[in-house]
C-alpha positions as CSV (number, residue, x, y, z in Angstrom):
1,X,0.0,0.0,0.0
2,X,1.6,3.6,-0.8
3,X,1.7,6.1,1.5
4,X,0.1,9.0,1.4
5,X,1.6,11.9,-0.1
6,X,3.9,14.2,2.5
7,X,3.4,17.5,0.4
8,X,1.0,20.2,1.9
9,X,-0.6,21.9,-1.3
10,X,-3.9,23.0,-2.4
11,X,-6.2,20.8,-3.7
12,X,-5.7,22.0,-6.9
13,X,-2.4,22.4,-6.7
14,X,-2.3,18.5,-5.7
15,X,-4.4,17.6,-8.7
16,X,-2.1,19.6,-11.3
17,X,1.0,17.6,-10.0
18,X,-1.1,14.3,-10.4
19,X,-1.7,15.1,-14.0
20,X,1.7,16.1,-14.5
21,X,3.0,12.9,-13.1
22,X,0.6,10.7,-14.9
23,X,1.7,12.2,-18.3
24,X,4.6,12.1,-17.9
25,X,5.0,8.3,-17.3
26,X,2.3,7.9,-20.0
27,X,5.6,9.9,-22.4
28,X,8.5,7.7,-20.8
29,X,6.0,4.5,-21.7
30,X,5.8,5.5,-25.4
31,X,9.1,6.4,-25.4
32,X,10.6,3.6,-24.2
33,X,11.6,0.7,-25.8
34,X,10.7,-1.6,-23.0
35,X,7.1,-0.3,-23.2
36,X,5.3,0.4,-20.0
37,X,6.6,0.3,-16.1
38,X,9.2,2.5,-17.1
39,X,11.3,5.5,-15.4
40,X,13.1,8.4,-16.7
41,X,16.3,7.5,-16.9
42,X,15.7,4.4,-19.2
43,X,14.2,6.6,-21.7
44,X,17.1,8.7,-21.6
45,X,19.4,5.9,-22.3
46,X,17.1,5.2,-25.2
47,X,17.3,8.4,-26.7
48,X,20.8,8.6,-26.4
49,X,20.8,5.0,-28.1
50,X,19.1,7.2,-31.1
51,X,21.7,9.8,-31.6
52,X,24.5,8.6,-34.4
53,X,27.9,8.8,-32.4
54,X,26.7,9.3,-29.3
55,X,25.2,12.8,-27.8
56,X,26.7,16.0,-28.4
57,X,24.7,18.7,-26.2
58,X,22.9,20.4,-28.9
59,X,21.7,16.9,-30.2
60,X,20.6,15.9,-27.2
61,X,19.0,19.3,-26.5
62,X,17.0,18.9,-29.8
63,X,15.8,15.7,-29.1
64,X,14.8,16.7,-25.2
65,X,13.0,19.7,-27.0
66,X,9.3,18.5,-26.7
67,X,9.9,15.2,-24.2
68,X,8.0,15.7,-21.0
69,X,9.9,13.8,-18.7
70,X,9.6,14.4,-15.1
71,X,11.7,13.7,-11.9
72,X,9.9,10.2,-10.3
73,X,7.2,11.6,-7.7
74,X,8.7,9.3,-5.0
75,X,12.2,11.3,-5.3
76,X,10.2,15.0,-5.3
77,X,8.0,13.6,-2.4
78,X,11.6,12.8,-0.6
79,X,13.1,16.1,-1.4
80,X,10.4,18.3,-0.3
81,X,10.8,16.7,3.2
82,X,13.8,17.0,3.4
83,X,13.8,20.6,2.5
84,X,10.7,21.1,4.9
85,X,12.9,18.8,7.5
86,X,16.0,21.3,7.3
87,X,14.8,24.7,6.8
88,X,16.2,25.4,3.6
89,X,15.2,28.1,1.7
90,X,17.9,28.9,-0.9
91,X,17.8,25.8,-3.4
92,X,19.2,26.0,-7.0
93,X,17.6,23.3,-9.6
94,X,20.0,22.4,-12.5
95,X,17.6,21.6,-15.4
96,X,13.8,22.7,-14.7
97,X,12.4,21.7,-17.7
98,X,8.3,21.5,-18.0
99,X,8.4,22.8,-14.4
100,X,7.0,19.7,-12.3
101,X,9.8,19.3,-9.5
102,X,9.9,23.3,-9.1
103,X,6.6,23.0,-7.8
104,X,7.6,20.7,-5.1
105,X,10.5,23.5,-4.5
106,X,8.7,26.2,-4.2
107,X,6.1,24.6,-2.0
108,X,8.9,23.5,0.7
109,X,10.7,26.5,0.4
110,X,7.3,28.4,1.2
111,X,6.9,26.3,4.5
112,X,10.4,26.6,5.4
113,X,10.6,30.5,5.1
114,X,7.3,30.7,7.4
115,X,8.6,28.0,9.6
116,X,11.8,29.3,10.2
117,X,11.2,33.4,9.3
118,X,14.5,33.6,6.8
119,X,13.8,34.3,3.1
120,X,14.7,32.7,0.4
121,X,13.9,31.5,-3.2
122,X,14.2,28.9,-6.1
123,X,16.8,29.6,-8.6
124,X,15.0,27.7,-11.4
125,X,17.3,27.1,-14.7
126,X,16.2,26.0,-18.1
127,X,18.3,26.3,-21.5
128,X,15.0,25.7,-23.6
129,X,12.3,29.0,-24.2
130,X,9.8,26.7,-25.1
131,X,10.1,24.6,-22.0
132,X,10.6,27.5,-19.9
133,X,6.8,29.0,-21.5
134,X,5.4,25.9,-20.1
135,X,6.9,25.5,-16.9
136,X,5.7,29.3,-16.2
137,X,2.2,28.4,-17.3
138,X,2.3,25.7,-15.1
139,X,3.3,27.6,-11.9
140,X,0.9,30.2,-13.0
141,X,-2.0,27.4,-12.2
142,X,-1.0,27.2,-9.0
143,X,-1.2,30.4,-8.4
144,X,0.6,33.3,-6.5
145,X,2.0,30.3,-3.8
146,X,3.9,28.7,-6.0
147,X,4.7,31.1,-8.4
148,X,6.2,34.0,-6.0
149,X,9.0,31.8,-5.1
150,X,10.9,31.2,-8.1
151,X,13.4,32.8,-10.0
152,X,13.7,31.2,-13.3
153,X,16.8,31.8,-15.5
154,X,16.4,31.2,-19.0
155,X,19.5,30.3,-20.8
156,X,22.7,28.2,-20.5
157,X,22.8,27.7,-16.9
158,X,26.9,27.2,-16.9
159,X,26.7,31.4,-17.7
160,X,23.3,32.6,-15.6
161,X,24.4,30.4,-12.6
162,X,27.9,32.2,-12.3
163,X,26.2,35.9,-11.0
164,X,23.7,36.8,-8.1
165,X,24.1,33.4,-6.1
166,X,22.7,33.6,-2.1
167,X,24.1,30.9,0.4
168,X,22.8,27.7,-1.3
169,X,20.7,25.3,1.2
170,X,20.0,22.7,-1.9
171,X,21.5,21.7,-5.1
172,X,19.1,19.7,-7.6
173,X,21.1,18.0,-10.5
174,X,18.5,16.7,-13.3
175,X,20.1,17.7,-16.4
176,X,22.2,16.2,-19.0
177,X,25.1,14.3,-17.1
178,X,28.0,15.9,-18.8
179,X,27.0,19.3,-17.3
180,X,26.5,17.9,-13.8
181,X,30.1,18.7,-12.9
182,X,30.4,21.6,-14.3
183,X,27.2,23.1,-13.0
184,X,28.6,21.8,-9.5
185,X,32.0,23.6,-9.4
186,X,30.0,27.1,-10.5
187,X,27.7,26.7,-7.5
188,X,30.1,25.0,-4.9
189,X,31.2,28.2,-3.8
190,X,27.8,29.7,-2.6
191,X,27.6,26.4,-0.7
192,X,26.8,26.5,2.7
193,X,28.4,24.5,5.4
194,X,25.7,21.4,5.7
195,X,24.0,22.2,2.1
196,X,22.8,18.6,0.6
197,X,23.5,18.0,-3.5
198,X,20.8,15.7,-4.8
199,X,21.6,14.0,-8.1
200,X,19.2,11.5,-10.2
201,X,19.9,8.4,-11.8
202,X,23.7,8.2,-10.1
203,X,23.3,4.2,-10.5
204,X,21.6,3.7,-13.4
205,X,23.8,6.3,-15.0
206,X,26.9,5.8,-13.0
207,X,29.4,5.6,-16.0
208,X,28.0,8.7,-17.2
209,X,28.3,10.5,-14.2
210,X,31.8,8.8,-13.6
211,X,33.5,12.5,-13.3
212,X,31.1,13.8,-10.8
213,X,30.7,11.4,-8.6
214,X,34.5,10.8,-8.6
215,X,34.8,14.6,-8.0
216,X,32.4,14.1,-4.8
217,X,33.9,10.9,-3.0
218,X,37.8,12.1,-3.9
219,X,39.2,12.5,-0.6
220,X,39.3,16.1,0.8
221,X,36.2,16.9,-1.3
222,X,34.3,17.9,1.6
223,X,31.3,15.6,0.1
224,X,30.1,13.2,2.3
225,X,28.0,11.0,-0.4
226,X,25.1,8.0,0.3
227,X,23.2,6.4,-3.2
228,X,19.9,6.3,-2.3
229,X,18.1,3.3,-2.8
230,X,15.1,5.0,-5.4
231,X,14.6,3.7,-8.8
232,X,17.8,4.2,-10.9
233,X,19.4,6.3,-7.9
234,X,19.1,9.2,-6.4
235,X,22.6,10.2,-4.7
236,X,22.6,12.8,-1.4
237,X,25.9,14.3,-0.6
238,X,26.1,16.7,1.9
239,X,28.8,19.5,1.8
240,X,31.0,19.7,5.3
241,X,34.5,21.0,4.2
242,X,37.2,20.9,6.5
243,X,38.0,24.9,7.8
244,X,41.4,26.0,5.6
């Protein structure tokens, strides 16, 4: 039997992420070739199967253009707990896309800020302006609440994550795996002491993410790194560096 669903939202709000949830696994069956009971990262692998010698970014950008593909509800359920759990309110997301795990962002962030009276935001990034039109219209039906707390940037997120950081509570990494690292090392240094880094698909994609994980669980890294045991993975590595 599952549980029911941690998340505090409006009823409408609640049914918009349902919908969201249940298309989006309706796309990942279709897209699949496994067919049904499938989860985001094996349609990835698939579509990277497509591309002739393997993915350069732009081809893979093309191919993403018009794929609704959405971080698995069980992960955003987890994060918004823990986010609600630790008070942040400062969280960056690497790789918004239609919107759907922002909304679980900005509704934890909302909670925390009342909770614990600091402010904060969601620095939402998305490289696509078509899938940044629809993750707007999204937030905009769930109204003021949701929408109020993000800041989306539109663009290559490796250039409009490198100004205007505040003290980072939360990293999400949900994007294409070769920018993972990259994306890390600009944020790292708004990282506060204690901030978590969430990354999906670290097993199912391990030798893909080879460079950034190795980057985390080097010695001296200041990463202190669990996998998860969701679907596919979903690593947690909390940031306690050692005072220089």
């Amino acid at each position: 039997m599952s549980s029911r669903s941690p998340v505090d939202a409006p009823q409408h709000v609640a049914q918009l992420l349902s919908q969201l949830h249940k298309k989006s696994l309706e796309q990942e069956a279709n897209l699949s070739k496994t067919g049904s009971n499938v989860r985001s990262s094996d349609v990835l692998r698939d579509l990277k199967d497509r591309l002739p010698d393997g993915p350069s970014r732009d081809a893979f950008d093309k191919v993403m253009l018009d794929k609704f593909i959405a971080l698995d509800e069980d992960k955003c359920h987890f994060m918004y707990q823990l986010i609600t759990a630790t008070g942040a309110t400062n969280i960056v997301e690497a790789g918004t896309s239609f919107g759907v795990s922002t909304i679980y962002l900005a509704l934890a962030v909302a909670k925390a800020k009342t909770a614990t009276g600091k402010l904060g935001k969601v620095i939402a990034t998305e490289k696509e302006v078509q899938k940044a039109e629809i993750a707007r219209k999204h937030w905009r039906e769930c109204g003021e609440a949701v929408e109020n707390e993000i800041e989306l940037r539109v663009g290559d997120l490796l250039e409009t994550l490198k100004k205007d950081l505040p003290e980072v509570d939360l990293l999400l990494l949900d994007i294409w795996s070769a920018l993972a690292l990259p994306t890390l090392k600009i944020v790292q240094r708004k990282l506060r002491y204690g901030a978590v880094v969430l990354t999906d698909n670290t097993i199912s994609s391990a030798q893909s993410y080879a460079d950034l994980l190795a980057y985390m669980r080097a010695p001296g890294s200041g990463f202190h790194n669990m996998t998860l045991p969701f679907t596919n993975g979903f690593e947690m590595s909390v940031y306690l560096p050692k005072a220089k």
